[in-house]
C-alpha positions in Angstrom: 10.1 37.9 43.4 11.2 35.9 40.0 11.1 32.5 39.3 12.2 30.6 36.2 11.1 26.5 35.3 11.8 24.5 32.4 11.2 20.6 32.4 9.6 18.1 29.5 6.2 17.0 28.7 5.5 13.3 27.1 1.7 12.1 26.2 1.5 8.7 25.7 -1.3 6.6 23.4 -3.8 6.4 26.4 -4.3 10.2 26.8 -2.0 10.7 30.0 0.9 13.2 30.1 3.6 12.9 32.3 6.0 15.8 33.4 9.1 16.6 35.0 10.2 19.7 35.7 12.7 21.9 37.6 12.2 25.2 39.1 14.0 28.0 40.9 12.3 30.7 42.9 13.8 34.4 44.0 12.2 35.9 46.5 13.0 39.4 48.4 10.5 40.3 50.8 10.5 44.0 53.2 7.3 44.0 54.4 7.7 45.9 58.1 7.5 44.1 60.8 7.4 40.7 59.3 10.8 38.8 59.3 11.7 35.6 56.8 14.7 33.3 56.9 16.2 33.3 55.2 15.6 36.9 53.3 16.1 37.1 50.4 15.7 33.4 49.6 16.3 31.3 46.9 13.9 28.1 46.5 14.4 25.0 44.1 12.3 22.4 43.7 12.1 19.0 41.4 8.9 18.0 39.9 7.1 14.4 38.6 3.8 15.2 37.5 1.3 12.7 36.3 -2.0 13.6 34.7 -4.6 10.6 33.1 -7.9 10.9 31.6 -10.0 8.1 32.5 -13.5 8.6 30.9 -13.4 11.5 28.2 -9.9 11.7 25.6 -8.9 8.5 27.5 -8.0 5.9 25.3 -5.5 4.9 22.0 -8.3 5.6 19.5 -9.0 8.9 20.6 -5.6 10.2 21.3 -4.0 8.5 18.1 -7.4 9.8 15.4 -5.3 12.8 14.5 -2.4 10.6 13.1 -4.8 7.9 11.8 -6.7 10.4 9.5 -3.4 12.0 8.7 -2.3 8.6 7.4 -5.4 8.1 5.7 -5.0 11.1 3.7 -1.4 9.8 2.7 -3.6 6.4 1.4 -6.0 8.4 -0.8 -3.8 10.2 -2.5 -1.8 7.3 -3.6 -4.7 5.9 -4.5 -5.8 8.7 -6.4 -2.4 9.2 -8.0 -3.2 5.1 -8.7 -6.8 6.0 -10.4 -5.2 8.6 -12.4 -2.2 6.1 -13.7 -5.1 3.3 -14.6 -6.8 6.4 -16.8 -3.2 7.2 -18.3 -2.4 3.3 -18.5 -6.0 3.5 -20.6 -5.7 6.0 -22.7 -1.9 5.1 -23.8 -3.2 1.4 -25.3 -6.1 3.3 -27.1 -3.8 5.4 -29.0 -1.6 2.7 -29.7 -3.8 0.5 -30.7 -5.1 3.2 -33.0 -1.8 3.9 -34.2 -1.5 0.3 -35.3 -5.3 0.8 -37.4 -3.6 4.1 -38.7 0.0 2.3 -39.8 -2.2 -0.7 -41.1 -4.3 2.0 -43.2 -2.0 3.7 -44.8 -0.1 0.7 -46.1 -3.4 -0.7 -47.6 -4.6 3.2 -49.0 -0.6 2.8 -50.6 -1.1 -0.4 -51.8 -4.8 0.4 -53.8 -2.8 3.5 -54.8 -0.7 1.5 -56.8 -2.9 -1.0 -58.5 -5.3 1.6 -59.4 -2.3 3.1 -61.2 -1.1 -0.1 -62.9 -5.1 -0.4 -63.7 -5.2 2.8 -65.1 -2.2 2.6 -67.4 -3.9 -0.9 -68.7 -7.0 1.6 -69.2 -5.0 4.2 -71.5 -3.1 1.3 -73.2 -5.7 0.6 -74.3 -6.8 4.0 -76.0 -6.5 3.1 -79.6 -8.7 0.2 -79.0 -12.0 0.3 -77.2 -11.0 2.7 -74.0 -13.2 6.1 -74.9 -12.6 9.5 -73.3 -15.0 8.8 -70.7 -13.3 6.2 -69.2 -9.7 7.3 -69.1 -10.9 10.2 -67.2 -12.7 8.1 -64.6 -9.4 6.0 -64.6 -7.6 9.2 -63.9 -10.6 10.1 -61.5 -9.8 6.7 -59.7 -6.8 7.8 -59.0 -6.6 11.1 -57.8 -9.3 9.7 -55.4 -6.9 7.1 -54.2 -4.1 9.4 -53.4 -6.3 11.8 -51.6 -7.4 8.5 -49.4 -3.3 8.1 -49.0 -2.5 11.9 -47.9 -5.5 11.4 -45.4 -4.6 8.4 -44.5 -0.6 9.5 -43.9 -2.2 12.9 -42.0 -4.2 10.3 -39.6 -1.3 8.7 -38.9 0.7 11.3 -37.8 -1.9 12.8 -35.5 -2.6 9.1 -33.6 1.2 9.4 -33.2 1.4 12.6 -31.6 -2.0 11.4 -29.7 0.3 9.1 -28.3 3.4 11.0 -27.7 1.7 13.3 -25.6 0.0 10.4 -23.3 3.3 9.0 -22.8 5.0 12.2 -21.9 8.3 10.6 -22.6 11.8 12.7 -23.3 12.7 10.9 -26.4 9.9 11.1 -28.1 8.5 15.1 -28.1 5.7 15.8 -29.5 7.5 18.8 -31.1 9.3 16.5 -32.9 8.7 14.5 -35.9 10.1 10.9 -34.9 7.4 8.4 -36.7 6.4 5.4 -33.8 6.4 2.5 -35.6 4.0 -0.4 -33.6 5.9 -3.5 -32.5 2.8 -5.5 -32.1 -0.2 -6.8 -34.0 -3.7 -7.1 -32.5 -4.7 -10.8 -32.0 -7.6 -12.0 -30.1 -8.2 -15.5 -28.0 -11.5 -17.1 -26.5 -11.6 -14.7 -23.3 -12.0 -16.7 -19.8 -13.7 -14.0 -17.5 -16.4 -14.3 -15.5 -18.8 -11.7 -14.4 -18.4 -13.1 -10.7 -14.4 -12.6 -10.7 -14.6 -9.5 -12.4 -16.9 -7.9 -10.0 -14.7 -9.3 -7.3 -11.6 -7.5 -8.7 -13.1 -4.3 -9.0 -14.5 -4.1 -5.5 -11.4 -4.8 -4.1 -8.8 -3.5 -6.7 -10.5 -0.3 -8.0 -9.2 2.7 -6.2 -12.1 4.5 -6.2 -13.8 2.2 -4.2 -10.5 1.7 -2.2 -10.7 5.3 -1.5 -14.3 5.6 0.4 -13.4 3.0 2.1 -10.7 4.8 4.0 -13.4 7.5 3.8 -15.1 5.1 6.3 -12.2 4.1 8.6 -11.8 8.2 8.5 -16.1 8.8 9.4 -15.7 5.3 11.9 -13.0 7.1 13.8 -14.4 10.4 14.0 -17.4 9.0 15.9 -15.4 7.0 18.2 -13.8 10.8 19.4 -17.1 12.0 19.2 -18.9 9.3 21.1 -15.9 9.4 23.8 -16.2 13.9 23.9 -19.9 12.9 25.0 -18.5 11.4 28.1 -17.8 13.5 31.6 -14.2 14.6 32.4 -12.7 12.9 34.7 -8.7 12.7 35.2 -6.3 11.4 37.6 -3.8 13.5 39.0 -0.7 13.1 40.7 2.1 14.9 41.5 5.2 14.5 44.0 7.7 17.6 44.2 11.0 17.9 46.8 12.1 21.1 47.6 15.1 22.8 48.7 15.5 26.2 50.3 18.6 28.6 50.8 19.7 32.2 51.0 21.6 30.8 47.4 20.9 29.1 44.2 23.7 26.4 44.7 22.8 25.7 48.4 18.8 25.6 47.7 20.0 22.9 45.2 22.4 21.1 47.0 19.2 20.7 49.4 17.3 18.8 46.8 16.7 15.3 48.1 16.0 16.3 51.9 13.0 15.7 53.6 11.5 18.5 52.0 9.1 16.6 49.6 4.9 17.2 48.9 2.7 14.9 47.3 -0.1 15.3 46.0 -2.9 12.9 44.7 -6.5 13.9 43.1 -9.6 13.5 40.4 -10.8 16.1 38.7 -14.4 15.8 37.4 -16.3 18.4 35.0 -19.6 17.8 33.4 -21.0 20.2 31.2 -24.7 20.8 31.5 -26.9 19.6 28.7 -23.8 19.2 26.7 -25.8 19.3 23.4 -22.6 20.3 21.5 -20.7 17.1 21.8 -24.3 15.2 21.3 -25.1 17.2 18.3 -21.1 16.6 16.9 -21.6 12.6 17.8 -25.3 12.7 15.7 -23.1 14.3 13.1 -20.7 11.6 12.4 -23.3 8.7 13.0 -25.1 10.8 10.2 -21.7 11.2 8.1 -21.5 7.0 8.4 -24.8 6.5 6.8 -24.0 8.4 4.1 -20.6 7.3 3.2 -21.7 3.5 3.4 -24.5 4.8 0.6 -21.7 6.3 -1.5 -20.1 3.2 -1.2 -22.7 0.9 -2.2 -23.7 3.7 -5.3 -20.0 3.2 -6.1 -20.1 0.0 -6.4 -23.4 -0.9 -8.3 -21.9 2.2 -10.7 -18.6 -0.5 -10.9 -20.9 -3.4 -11.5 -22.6 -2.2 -14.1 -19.2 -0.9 -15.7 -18.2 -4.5 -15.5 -20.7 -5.7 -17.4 -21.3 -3.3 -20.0 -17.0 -3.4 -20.6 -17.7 -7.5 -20.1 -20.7 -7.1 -22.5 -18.8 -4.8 -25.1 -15.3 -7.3 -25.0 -17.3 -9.9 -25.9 -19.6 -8.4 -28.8 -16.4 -7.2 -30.4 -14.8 -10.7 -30.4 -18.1 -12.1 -32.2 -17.6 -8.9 -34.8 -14.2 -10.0 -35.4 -15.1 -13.7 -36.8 -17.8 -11.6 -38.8 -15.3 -9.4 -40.6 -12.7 -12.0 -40.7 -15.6 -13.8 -42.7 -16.3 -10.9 -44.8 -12.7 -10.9 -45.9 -12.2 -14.5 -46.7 -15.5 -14.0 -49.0 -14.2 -10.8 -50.4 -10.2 -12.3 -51.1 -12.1 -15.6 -52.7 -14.3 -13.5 -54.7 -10.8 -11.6 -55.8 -9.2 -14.7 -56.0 -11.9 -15.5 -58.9 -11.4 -12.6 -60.5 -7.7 -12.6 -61.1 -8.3 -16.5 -62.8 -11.4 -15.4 -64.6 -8.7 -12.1 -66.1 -5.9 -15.0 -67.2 -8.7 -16.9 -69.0 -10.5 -13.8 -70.6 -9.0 -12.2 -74.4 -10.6 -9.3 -74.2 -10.1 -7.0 -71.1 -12.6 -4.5 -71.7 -12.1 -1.2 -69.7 -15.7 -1.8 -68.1 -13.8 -4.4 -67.1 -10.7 -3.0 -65.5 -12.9 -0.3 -63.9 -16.0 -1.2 -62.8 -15.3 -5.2 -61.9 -11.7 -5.3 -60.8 -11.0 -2.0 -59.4 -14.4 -2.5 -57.0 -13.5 -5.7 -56.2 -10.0 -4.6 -55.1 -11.6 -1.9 -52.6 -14.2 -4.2 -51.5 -10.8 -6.3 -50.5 -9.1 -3.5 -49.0 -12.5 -2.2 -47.3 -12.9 -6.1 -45.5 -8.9 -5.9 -44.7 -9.4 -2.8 -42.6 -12.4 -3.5 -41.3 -11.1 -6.7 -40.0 -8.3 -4.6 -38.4 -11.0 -2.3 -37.2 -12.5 -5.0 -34.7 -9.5 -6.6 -34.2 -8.1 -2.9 -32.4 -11.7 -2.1 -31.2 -11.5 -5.4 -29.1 -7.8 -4.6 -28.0 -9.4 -1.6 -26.5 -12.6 -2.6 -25.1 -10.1 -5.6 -23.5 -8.1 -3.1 -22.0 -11.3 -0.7 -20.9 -12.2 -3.8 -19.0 -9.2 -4.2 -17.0 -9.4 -0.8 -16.3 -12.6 -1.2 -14.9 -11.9 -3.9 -12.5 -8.7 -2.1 -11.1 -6.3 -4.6 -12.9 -5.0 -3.0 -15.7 -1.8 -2.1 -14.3 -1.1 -5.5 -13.1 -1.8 -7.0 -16.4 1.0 -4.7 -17.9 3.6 -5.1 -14.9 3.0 -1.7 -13.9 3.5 -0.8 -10.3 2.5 1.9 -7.9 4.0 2.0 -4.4 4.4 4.9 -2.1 7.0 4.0 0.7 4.9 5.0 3.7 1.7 3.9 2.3 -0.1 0.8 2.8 0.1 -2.0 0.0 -3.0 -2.4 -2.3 -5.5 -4.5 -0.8 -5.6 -8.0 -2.5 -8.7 -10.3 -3.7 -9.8 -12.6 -1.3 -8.7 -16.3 -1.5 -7.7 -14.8 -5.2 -4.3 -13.2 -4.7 -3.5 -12.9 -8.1 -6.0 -12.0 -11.2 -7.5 -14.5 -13.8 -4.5 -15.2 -16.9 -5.0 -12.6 -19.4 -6.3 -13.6 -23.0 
């Protein structure tokens, strides 16, 4: 005997399967004294075959977790690939930001460079008059401190810009080579408008992190619907019905097909495992695995809460720094300012004068001038810090992240959009 069958197999959503099939049978038989017709024969038979679960793997959730968790793991990727862009997004404003402090920096180190020259030469003009030996060398002391202040300050700057080619990655700018950045922007501060209650909103729903044990969840949630269901008995509706056609040839038993020649055949099939303390122990497992990932979720989100308020807490202690410097340098400019008048009504400019009064009064300008900058950058970058910790960061900037299969980012309740920007 031989046979041969081929047909197709389709499972739909709610667990059945249905099959159709064609096979052809070969069958010689010589047994003595035992006579077939025909002999040798040929059988062929058609066959629709219908098979559906009704209690355990019946059902769209179970049959369909496979893809759903495949999908899932498409979501946290992208939103991992998303967490890492935010950190990226993060870290490139520091180092600008920083490069502006270091481009502001040198320019006021350069700028003290040269008055404490022009001071100096005032100080050895005045050698044959009152300026002793003592005090051109600390003129000349002023100085060589002043350009060393200007070398570090030019070797900080070119660091802070290959800090920042390297976080931007981009071709035209390598960090092998020595293209200078120069910053388009200046750091300027407004009255913020947050609130602790939005902000906390916008990381719960926009922070990726979170975003990401939440489809954790939906992953857990799913597993114990299979699990639950694999608890159930086995029970499945069969059905087939076949027609047959027989011959002493291939081509005849075919051309037979559609006779009377037809079975069916209709049926349950039931099987219960005893105890069944595997799929009990597997559906105590994920009802287990919930618990836990709703805890991680909650720790993650009183970890984002207090993230949001320290970054909150931080933005707004630098903006009340920068009215203190700004302060600081309006006394130290008017205490220059009176200076420069007292020096146009004064004969004699003594070099205790030049040194002592003028050049410390010029550093105490420059020293208030950076420091201003200082808190002025410090609260560009805990302003940015912020919006990374709600999730909004790349939203602020008109940055993007889509994947074309993946779903979109979940948005803010009744809040599609976030609070304006100071």
């Amino acid at each position: 005997s031989a046979s041969l069958e081929a047909g197709v197999r389709k499972r739909f959503d709610f667990g059945g399967t249905v099959a159709i099939s064609t096979r052809t049978a070969y069958v010689n038989d010589s047994t003595p004294s035992t006579v077939f017709t025909p002999d040798p024969s040929h059988t062929t038979n058609v066959t629709l075959a219908v098979n559906q679960p009704l209690l355990r793997n019946a059902g769209q959730t179970v049959n369909r977790a496979n893809i759903t968790v495949a999908d899932n793991a498409t979501r946290r990727e992208v939103l991992a690939l998303n967490d890492r862009l935010l950190d990226t997004a993060l870290q490139a404003e520091a180092s600008y930001w920083q490069l502006v402090f270091a481009h502001y920096r040198l320019a006021v180190q350069e700028q003290l460079l040269q008055i404490t020259i022009e001071t100096a030469e005032e100080v050895s003009r005045r050698r044959d008059v009152d300026a002793n030996p003592v005090q051109l060398a600390q003129a000349q002391r002023e100085v060589q401190n002043r350009q060393s202040e200007v070398l570090r300050a030019r070797s900080g700057l070119r660091d802070t810009a290959d800090q920042l080619k390297l976080v931007l990655n981009a071709p035209q700018l390598p960090t092998a080579g020595e293209a200078m950045i120069v910053p388009a922007d200046y750091p300027h501060a407004l009255p913020d408008d947050y609130t602790l209650n939005q902000a906390i909103r916008h990381a719960v729903y926009r922070r990726p992190d979170l975003n990401s044990i939440l489809v954790d969840m939906e992953d857990v949630r799913i597993q114990q619907k299979v699990a639950i269901n694999q608890v159930l008995p086995q029970l499945n509706l069969v059905g087939q019905v076949s027609n047959v056609g027989l011959n002493d040839t291939v081509t005849s038993s075919i051309n037979r097909l559609g006779g009377p020649y037809t079975e069916y055949q209709v049926g349950f099939q039931f099987e219960q495992s005893i105890g069944n303390r595997a799929a009990e122990a597997a559906e105590r497992r994920t009802r287990l695995a919930e618990q836990a990932t709703y805890i991680r979720y909650r720790s993650g989100v009183e970890q984002a809460v207090v993230q949001v308020k320290q970054a909150m807490r931080s933005l707004r202690t630098q903006y009340k720094l920068i009215g203190v410097a700004r302060k600081a340098r309006l006394a130290a400019a008017e205490n220059l300012r009176t200076l420069r008048e007292r020096e146009k009504t004064t004969q004699e400019l003594t070099p205790e004068f030049l040194l002592d009064l003028k050049l410390r009064t010029q550093q105490a300008v420059a020293d208030a001038e950076t420091r201003e900058l200082q808190t002025l950058v410090e609260y560009k970058i805990a302003e940015a810090r912020y919006l990374r910790v709600t999730g909004t960061l790349l939203d602020y900037r008109g940055m993007m992240l889509r994947h074309p299969d993946a779903p979109a980012m979940p948005q803010t309740p009744n809040d599609s959009q976030p609070e304006t920007a100071p």
